[in-house]
C-alpha positions as CSV (number, residue, x, y, z in Angstrom):
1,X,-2.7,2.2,-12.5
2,X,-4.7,3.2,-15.5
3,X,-3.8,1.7,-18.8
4,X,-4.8,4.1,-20.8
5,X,-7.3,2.4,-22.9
6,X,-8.4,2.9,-26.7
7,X,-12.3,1.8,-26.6
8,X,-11.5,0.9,-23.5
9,X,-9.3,-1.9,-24.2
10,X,-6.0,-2.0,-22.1
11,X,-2.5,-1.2,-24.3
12,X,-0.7,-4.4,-24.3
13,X,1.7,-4.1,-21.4
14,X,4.0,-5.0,-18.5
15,X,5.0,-7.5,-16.1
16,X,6.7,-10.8,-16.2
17,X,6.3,-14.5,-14.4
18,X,9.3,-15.2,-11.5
19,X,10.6,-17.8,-13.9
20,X,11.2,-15.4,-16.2
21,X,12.1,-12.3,-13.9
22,X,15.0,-15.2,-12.8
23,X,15.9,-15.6,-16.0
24,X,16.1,-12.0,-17.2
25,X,19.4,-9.9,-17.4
26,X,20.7,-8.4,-14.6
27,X,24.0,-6.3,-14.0
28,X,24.7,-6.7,-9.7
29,X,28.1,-6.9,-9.9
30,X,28.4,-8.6,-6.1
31,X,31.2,-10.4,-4.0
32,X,30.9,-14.2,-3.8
33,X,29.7,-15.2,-0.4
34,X,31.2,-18.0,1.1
35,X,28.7,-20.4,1.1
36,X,25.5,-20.9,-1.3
37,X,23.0,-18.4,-1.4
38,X,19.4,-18.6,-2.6
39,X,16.9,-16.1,-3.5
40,X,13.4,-15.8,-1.3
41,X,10.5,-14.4,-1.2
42,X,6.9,-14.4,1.0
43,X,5.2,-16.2,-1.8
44,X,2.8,-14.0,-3.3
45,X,1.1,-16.5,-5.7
46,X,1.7,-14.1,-8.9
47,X,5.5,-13.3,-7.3
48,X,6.7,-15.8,-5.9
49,X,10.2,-14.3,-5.0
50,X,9.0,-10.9,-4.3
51,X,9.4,-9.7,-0.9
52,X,11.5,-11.3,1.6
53,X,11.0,-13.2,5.1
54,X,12.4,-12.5,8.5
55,X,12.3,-8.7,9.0
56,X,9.6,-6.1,8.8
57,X,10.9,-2.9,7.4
58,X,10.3,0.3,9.4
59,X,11.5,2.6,6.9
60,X,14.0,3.8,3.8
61,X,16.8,6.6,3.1
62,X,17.2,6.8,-0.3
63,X,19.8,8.8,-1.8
64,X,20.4,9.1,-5.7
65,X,22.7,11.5,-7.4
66,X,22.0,12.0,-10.8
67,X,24.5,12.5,-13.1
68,X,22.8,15.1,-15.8
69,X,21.9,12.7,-18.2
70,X,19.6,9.9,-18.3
71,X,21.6,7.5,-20.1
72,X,24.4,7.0,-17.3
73,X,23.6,5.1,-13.5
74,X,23.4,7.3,-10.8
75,X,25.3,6.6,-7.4
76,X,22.8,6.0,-5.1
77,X,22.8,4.8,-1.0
78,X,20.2,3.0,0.2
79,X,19.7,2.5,4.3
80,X,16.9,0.6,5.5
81,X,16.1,0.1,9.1
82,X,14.2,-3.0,9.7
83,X,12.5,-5.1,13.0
84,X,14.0,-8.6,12.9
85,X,10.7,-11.1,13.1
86,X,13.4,-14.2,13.2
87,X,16.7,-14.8,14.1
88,X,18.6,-14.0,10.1
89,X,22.0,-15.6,9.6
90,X,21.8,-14.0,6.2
91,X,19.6,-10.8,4.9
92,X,18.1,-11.0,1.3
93,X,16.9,-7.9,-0.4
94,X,14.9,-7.7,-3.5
95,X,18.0,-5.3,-6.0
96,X,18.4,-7.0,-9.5
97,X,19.8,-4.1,-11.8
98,X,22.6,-1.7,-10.4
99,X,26.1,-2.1,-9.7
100,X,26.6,-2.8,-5.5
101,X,29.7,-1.4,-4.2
102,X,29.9,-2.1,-0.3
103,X,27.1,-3.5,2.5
104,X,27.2,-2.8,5.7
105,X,25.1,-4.3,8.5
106,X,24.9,-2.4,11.8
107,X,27.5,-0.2,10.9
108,X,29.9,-3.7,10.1
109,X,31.2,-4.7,6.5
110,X,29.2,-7.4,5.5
111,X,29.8,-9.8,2.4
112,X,27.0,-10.2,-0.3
113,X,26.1,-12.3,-3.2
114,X,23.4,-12.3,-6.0
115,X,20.7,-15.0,-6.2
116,X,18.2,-14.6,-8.8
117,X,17.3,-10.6,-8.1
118,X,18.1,-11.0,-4.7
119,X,21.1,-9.1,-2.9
120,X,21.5,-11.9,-0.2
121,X,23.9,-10.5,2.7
122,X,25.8,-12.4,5.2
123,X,26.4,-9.9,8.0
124,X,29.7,-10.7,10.3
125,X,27.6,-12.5,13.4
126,X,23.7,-13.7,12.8
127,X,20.9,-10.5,13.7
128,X,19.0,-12.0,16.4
129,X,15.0,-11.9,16.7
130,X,13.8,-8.8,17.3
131,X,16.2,-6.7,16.9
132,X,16.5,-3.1,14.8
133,X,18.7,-4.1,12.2
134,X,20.3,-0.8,9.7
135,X,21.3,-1.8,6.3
136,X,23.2,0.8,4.2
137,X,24.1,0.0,0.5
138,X,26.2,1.4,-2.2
139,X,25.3,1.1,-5.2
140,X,24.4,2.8,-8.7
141,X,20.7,2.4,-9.9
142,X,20.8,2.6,-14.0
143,X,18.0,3.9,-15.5
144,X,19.0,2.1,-18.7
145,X,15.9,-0.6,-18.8
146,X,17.7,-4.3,-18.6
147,X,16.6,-6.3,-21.5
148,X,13.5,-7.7,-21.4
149,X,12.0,-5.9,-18.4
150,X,10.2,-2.6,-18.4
151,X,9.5,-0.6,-14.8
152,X,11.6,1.1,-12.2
153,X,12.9,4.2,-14.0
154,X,11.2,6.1,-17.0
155,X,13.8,7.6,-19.0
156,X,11.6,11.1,-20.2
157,X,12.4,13.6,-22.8
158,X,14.5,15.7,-20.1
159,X,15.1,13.5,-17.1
160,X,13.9,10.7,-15.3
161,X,10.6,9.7,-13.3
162,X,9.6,6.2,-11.9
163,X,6.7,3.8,-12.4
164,X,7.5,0.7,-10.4
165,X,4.4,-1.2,-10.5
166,X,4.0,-4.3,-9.7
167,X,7.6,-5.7,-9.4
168,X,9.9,-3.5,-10.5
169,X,10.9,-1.1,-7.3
170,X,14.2,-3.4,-7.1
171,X,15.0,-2.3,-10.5
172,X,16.0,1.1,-9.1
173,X,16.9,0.6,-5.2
174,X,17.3,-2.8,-3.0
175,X,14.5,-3.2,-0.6
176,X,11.5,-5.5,0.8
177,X,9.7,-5.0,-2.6
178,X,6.5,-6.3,-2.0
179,X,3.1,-4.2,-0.9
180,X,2.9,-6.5,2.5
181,X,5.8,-4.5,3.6
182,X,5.6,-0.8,3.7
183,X,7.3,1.8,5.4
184,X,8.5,5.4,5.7
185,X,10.6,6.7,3.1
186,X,13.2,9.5,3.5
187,X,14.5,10.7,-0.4
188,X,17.5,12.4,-1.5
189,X,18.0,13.7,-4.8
190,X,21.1,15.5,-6.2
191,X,21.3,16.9,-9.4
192,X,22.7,19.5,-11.6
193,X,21.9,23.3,-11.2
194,X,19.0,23.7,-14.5
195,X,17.2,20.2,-13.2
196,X,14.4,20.1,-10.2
197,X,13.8,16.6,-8.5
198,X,10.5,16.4,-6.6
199,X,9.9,13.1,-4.7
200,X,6.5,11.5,-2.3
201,X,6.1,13.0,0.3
202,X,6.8,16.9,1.5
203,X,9.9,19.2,1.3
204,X,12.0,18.8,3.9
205,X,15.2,20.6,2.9
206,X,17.1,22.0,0.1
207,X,21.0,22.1,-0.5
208,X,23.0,23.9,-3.0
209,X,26.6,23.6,-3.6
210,X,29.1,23.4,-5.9
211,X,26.6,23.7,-9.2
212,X,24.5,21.0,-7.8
213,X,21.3,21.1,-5.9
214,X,20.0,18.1,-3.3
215,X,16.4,17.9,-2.7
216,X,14.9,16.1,0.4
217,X,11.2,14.8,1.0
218,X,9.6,12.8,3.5
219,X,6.6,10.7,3.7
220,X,4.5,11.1,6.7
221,X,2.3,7.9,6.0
222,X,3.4,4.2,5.1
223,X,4.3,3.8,1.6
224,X,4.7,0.7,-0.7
225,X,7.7,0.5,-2.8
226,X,5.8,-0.4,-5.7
227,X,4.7,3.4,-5.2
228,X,7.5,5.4,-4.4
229,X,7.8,8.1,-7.2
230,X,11.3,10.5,-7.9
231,X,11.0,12.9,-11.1
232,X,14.4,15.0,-12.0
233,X,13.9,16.9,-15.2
234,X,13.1,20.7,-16.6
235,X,10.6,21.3,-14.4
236,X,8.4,23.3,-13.0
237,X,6.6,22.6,-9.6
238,X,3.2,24.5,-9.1
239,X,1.6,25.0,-6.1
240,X,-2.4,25.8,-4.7
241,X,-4.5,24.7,-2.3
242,X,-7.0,21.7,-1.5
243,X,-9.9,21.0,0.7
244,X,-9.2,21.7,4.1
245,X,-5.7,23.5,3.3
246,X,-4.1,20.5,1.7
247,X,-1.1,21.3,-0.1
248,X,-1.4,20.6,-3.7
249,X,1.6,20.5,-6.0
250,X,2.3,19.4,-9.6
251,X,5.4,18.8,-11.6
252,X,5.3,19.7,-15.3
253,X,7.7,20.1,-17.9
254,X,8.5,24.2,-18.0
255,X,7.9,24.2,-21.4
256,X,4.1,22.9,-21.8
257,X,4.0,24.6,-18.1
258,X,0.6,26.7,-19.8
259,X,-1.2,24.2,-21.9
260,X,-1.5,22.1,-18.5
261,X,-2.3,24.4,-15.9
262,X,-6.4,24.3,-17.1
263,X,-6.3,20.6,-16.3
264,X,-4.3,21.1,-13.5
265,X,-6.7,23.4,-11.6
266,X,-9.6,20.6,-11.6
267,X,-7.7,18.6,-9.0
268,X,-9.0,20.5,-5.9
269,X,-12.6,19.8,-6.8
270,X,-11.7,16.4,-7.7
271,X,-10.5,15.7,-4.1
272,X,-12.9,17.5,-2.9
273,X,-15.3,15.3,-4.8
274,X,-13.8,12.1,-3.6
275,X,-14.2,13.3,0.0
276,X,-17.5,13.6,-0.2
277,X,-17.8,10.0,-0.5
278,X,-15.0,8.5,1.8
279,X,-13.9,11.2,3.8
280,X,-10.9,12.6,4.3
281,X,-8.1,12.5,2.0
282,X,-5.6,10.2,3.5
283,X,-2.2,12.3,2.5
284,X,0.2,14.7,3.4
285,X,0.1,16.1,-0.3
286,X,-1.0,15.3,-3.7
287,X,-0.9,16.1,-7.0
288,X,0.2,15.1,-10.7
289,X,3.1,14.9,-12.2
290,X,3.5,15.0,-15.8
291,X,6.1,13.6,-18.1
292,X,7.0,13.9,-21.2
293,X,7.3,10.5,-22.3
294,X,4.8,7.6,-23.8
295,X,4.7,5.0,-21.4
296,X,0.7,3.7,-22.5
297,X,-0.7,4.2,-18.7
298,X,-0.9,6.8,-15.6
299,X,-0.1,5.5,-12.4
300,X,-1.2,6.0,-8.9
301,X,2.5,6.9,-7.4
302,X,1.7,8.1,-3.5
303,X,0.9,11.6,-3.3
304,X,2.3,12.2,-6.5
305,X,0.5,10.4,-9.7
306,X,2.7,10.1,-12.8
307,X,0.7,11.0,-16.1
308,X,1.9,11.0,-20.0
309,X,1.6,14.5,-21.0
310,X,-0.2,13.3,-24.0
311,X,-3.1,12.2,-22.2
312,X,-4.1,16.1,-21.0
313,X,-2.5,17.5,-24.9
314,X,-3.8,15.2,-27.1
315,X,-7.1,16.5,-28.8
316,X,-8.8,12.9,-29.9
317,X,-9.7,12.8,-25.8
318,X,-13.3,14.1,-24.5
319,X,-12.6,16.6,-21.8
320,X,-15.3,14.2,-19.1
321,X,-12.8,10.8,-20.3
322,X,-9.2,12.8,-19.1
323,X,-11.3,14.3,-16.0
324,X,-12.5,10.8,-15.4
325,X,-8.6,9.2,-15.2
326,X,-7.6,11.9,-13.5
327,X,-10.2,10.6,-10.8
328,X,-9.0,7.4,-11.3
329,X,-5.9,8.1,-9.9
330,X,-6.7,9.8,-7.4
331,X,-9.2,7.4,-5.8
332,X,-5.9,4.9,-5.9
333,X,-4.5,7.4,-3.0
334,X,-7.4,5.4,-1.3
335,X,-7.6,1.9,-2.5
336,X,-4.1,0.5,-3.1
337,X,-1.9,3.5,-1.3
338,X,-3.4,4.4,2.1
339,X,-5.4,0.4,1.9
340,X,-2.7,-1.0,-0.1
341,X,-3.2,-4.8,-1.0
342,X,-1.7,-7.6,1.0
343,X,-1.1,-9.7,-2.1
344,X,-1.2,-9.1,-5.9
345,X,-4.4,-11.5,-5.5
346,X,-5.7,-8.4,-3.6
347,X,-5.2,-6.3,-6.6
348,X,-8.8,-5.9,-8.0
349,X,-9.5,-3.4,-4.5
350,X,-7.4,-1.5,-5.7
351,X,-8.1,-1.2,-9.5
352,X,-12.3,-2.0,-8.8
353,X,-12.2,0.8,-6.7
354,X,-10.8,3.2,-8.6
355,X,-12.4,1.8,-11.9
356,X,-15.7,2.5,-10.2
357,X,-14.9,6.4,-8.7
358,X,-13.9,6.6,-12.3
359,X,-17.3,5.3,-14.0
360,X,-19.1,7.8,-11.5
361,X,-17.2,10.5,-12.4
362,X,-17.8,10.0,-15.9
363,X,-21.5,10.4,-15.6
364,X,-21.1,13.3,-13.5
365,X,-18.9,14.9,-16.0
366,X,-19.7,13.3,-18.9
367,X,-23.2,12.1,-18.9
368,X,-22.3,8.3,-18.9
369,X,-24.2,6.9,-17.3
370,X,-22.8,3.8,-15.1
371,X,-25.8,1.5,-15.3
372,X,-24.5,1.5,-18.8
373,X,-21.0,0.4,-18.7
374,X,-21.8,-1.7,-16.0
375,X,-24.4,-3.8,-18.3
376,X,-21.4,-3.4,-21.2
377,X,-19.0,-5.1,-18.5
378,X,-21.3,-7.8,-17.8
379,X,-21.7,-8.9,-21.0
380,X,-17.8,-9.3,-21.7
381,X,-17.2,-10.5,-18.2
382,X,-17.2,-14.4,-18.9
383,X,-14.6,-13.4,-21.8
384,X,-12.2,-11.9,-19.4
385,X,-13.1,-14.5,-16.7
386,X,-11.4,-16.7,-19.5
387,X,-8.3,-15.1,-20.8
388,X,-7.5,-13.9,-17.3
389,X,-9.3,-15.7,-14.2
390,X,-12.3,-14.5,-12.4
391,X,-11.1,-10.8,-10.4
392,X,-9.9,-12.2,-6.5
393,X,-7.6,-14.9,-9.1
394,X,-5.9,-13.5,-11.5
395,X,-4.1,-15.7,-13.8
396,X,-0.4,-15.2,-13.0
397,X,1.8,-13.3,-16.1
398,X,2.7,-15.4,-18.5
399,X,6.6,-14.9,-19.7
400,X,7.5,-12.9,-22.4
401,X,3.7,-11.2,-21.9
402,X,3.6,-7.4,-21.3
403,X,-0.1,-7.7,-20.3
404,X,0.8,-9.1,-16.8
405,X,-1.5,-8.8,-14.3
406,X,-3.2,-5.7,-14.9
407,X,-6.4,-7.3,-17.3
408,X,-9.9,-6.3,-17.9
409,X,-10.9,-8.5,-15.1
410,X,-9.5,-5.9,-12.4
411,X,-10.6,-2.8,-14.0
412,X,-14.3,-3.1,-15.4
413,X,-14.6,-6.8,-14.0
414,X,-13.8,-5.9,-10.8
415,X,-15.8,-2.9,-10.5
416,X,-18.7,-5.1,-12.1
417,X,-18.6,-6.6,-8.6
418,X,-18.9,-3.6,-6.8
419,X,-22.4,-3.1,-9.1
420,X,-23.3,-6.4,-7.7
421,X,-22.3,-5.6,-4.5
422,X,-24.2,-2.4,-4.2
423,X,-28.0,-3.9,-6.1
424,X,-27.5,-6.8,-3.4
425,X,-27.1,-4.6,-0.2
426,X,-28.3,-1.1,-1.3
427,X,-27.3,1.8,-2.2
428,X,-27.1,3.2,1.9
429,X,-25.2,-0.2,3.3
430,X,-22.4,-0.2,0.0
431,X,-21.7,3.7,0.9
432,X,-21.0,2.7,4.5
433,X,-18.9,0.0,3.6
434,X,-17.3,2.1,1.2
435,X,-16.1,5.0,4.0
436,X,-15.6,1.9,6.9
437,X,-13.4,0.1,4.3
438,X,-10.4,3.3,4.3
439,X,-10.9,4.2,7.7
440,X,-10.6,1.0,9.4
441,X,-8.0,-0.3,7.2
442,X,-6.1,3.4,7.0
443,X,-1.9,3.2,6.4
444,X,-2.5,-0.3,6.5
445,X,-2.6,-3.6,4.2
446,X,-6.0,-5.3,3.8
447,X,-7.3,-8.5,2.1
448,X,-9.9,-9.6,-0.5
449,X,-11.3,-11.9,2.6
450,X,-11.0,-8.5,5.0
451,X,-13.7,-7.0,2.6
452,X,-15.9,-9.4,2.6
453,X,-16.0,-9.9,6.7
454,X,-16.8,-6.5,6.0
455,X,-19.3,-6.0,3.7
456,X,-21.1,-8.4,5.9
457,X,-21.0,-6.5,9.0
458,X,-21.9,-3.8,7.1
459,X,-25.2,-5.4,5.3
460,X,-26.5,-7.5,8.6
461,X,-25.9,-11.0,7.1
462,X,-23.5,-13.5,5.7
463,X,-21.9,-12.6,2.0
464,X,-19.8,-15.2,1.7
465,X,-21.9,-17.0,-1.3
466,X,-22.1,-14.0,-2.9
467,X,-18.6,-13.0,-3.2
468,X,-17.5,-16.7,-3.5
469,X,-19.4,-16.4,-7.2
470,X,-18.5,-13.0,-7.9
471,X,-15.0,-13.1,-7.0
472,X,-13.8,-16.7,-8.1
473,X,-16.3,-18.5,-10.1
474,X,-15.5,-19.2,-13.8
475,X,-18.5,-17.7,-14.9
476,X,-20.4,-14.5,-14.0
477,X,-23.4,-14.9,-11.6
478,X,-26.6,-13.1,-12.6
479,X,-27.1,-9.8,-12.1
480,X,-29.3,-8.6,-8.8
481,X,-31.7,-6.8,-10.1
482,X,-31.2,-7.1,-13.8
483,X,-32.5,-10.5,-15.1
484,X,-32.4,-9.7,-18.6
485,X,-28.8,-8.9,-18.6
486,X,-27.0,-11.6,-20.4
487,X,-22.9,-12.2,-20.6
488,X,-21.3,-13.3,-24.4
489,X,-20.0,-16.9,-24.8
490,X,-15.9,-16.3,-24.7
491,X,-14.2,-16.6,-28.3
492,X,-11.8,-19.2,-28.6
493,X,-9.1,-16.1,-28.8
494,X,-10.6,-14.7,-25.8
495,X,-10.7,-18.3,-23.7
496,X,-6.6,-18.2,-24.2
């Protein structure tokens, strides 16, 4: 995710503490189990009840029919094979915002209750351990926001996209929503004859009847539900060609279909750019899609990025800045979509990374150079230390906050400790870690300790010191190589 920043200060935004995600509206309209239920989850320290124990999900069929207007639910069916890791006398699913009609469980009625913004099902005999388990739900997925929560579907001016990040996928479909867990997706859009729904993943089928059209895409890699993406609008798709024959494909609105296509046409070079430092890109596809909405950030949806159109048409951005977010995005196809994060702890890999492929780019393009922003960072990095907790500890989102989890500290403070990283081992040893971190970690989930075992394989000796003050301590640690680079005392605003 990029947030979009004026001066490089993040738009206050997004996300919300359990306590208050529990508290929140929701509209499941769900049959009364028999017995109590209670809402999970695998204990994420920032989410506590997102995700859900017991079963490892293998992948999703999601099918949405949209109704031709973005202010009504669409019907939707959700299936979700999943392995059984422990014998599961009840199911709970992560689905706080649509109405549920039916569940079934291997094919048999099952009952189903809400707890929190769980769906917890009781299927007619207990799933044993081990077993391949198919859930299919009925249900509609509204794309009317419920109060007090933002995520899941962005209503745009002529249809509907999603932006689902950090816990908000089970605001559109029930599912395992937590990164820890990812899985194929199979999706299924129907829609109106005038509308085009593009989805992650490639084409795999297209139906028209009866004045409506059903689109079907499949991913070919592991995917999040955090980054699942479905636009349906007025759109055109464009096609060309990436490095090595990739298929490249953007979704704009028809209408600014011309003012887009320059920026558009930078996205091959970008990628090939990126694979110049880590190798192959790790897709089936990629390419942006742009909506005509203002949401204040772009985000790294897999294969397909969602950006404001704004951000490409408005004229107070420097060509090298938009470029440079563009890059951004892209790099999160690496870090956080192919190497997604095993907890939201994790999240600064993800947003470092990408913060730092970004802050190259820009002195490519731009002529800023990173030493520069780097030594900016550092001095501001004991101020976000305080208001938000050093980059591997994030303080959790407060409720009622929109600022959530996505702070300075994982964006410039986090790739601040890449800086570090790379004056303490060289320039040669952090490239290596750099490409050995997305191939050995590839379609996979990876932890903050993971790259540090790492990055000392990598550099011949033990980094545990070094990360231990980078990543957690309260204050900044000097800089190698820069003595005379000094951090600001924290305000008493910024120290919360």
């Amino acid at each position: 995710m990029f947030l979009t920043p004026h001066h490089h200060a993040p738009r206050t935004r997004r996300r919300r503490t359990a306590a208050a995600l529990l508290a929140s509206a929701v509209s499941v309209s769900l049959v009364a189990a028999s017995a109590p239920v209670a809402p999970l989850g695998v204990g994420d320290r920032l989410f506590p009840h997102l995700g859900n124990p017991g079963y490892d999900v293998a992948a999703y069929d999601l099918s949405f029919t949209y109704p031709g207007t973005n202010s009504k639910p669409l019907r939707a069916v959700t299936t979700i094979d999943a392995w059984t890791t422990a014998d599961l006398e009840r199911v709970n699913l992560d689905f706080a915002h649509g109405r549920v009609h039916s569940v079934e469980v291997d094919g048999e009625a099952a009952t189903f209750a809400a707890a929190g913004e769980d769906l917890v099902i009781t299927p007619g005999n207990p799933v044993r351990d081990g077993k391949l388990m198919r859930i299919t739900v009925r249900h509609t997925s509204d794309p009317r926001p419920p109060r007090g929560r933002e995520g899941g579907w962005v209503r745009t001016a002529d249809g509907l996209a999603m932006a689902n990040q950090a816990d908000a996928a089970h605001l559109v479909f029930p599912g395992n929503d937590h990164p820890s867990d990812k899985a194929m997706f199979t999706i299924r859009i129907t829609a109106p004859d005038g509308h085009t729904a593009v989805a992650g993943g490639l084409p795999a089928g297209v139906e028209r009847s009866g004045g409506s059209t059903t689109w079907t895409y499949r991913t070919r890699h592991p995917m999040a539900t955090e980054l699942a993406q479905v636009s349906i609008g007025r759109s055109t798709v464009l096609h060309r060609t990436g490095p090595q024959g990739l298929p490249v494909r953007d979704v704009v609105p028809t209408r600014h279909r011309k003012a887009l296509e320059p920026w558009l046409r930078k996205t091959p070079g970008q990628i090939a750019w990126m694979e110049r430092r880590l190798g192959r890109y790790p897709f089936e596809t990629y390419g942006l899609l742009v909506a005509d909405v203002t949401t204040g950030f772009e985000l790294e949806t897999q294969t397909l990025s969602l950006f404001e159109r704004g951000l490409f048409t408005e004229p107070a951005h420097p060509r090298w800045y938009v470029e440079s977010i563009m890059v951004h995005e892209l790099a999160h196809q690496w870090f956080g979509n192919s190497v997604s994060p095993r907890t939201w702890s994790d999240l600064w890999l993800n947003e470092g990374h990408a913060t730092w492929y970004e802050a190259l780019y820009a002195e490519k393009q731009g002529g800023k150079p990173l030493r520069d922003r780097m030594r900016s960072a550092y001095g501001a990095s004991d101020g976000w230390r305080a208001a938000g907790g050093p980059p591997a500890a994030p303080e959790p989102p407060q409720p009622g906050s929109k600022i959530g989890i996505f702070r300075h500290n994982v964006y410039d403070g986090a790739a601040l400790v890449l800086y570090a990283l790379r004056q303490e081992i060289g320039g040669t040893a952090f490239e290596r870690l750099q490409r050995a971190w997305v191939s050995r970690h590839r379609d996979d989930t990876a932890t903050t300790a993971d790259f540090v075992r790492l990055a000392g394989e990598v550099a011949g000796r033990d980094l545990a010191a070094f990360f231990q003050d980078w990543l957690y301590g309260e204050k900044t640690p000097p800089m190698p190589g820069h003595p005379d680079w000094r951090t600001t005392a924290p305000s008493g605003a910024a120290a919360r």
